[in-house]
C-alpha positions in Angstrom: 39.2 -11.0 -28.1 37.8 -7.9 -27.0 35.2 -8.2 -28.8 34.4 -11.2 -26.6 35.2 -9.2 -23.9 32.8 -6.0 -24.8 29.8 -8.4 -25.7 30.2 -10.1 -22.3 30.2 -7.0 -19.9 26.9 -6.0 -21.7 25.5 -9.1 -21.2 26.5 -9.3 -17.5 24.4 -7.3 -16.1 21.3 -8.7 -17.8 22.0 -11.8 -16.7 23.0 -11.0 -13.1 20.6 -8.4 -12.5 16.9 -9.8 -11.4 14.9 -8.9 -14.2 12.5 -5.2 -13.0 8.7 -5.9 -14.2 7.3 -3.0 -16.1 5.5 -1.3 -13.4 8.4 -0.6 -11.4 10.1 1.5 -13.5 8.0 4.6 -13.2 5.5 5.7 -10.8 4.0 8.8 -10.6 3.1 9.9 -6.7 0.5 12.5 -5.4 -0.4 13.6 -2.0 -0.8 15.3 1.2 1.6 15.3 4.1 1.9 16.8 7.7 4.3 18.0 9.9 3.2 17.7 13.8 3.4 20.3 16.0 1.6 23.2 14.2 1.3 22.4 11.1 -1.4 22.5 8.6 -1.4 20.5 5.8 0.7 20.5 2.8 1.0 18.7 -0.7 3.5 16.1 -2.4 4.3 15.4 -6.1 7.4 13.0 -6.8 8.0 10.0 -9.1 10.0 7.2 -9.2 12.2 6.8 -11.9 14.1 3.2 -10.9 16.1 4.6 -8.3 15.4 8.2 -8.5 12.7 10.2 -6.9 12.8 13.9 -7.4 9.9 15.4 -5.6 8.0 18.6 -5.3 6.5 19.7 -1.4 5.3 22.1 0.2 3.5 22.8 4.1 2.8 26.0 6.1 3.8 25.8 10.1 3.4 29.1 12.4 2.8 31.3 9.8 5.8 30.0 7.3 5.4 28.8 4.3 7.8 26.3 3.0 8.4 24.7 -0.4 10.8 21.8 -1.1 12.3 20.7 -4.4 14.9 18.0 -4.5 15.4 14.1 -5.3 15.6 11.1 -3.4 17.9 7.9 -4.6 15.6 4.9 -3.2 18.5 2.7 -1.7 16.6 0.0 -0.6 13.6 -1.0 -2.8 12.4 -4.6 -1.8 9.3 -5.7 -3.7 7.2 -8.6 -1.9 3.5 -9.6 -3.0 1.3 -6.6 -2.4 3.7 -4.1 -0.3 7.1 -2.6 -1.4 8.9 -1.1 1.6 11.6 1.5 0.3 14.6 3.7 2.3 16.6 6.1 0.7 18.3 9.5 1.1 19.2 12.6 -1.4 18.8 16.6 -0.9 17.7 19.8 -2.5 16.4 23.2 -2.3 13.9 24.6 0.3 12.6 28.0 0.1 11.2 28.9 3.3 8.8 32.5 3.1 6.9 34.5 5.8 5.6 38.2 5.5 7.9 40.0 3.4 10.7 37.6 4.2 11.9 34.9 2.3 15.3 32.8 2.4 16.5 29.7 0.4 18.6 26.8 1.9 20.2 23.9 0.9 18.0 20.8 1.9 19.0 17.1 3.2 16.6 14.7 3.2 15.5 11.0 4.8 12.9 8.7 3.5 10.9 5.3 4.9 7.7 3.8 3.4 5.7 1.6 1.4 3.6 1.4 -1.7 0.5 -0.4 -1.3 -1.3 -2.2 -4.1 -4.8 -2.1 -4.7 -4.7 -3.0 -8.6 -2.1 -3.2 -11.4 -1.7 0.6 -11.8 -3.2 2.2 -8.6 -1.3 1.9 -5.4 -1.5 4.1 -2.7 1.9 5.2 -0.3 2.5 6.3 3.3 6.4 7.6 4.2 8.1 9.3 6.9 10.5 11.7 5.5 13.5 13.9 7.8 14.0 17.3 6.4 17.2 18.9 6.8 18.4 22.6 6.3 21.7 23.8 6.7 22.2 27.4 8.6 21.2 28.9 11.5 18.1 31.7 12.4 14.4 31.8 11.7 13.8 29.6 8.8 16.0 26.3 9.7 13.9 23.2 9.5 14.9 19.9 11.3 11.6 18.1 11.1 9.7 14.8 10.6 7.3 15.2 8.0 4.3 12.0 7.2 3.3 11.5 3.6 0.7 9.7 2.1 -1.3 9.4 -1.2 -1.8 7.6 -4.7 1.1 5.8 -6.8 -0.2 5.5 -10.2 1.8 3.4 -12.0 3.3 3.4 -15.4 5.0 0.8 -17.6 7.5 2.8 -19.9 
């Protein structure tokens, strides 16, 4: 009997879950992004691993530069035939640095987009992402930042 009972909870889930086409189960993303109101542009590097995006980021605004390490967990992922709209929320580490000053914060984040496809393996993404840091003083960020650049696709 729970043998029964073993074998059916690992077959549950294959048969409940809708089955994930190769593709979508890693992506690897790269690049640019802007934050308005002074800011030059900066650079993106993140993947997405099912659910999980850890990214990479950086951008320079008003003489600061600032670089951003964290992961996002994509909570809603909804494929349709050539565009695959995506929210999701998560947090890490920014490490904010001007002159001789540098200070590292804990970091919220907010993400909206899309991936795009142009062929099997090459898509390309725009997002809007919120960045959060917690404290006070000189090198708090509470900004919208745009994203956009290539998916590349792989089928692990």
């Amino acid at each position: 009997m729970n043998r029964m009972i073993l074998i059916m909870m690992c077959l549950c889930p294959l048969i409940i879950t809708p089955q994930v086409e190769a593709f979508d189960l890693f992506s690897f993303k790269v690049g640019g992004g802007y934050i308005p109101e002074g800011s030059l542009p900066g650079g993106i590097v993140k993947a997405d691993i099912g659910p999980l995006s850890p990214f990479a980021e950086f951008f320079r605004k008003n003489s600061t530069t600032t670089v951003n390490i964290g992961a996002n967990i994509l909570l809603i992922k909804i494929p349709v035939l050539l565009l695959k709209p995506y929210l999701g929320a998560g947090g890490g580490i920014s490490r904010s640095s001007a002159g001789n000053r540098t200070k590292v914060r804990g970091l919220i984040t907010g993400v909206g987009g899309a991936d795009l496809k142009l062929t099997e393996s090459l898509h390309v993404f725009g997002q809007a992402k919120y960045l959060y840091t917690y404290g006070s003083g000189r090198f708090i960020i509470r900004e919208v930042a745009l994203q956009a650049g290539l998916v590349f696709w792989v089928g692990l």
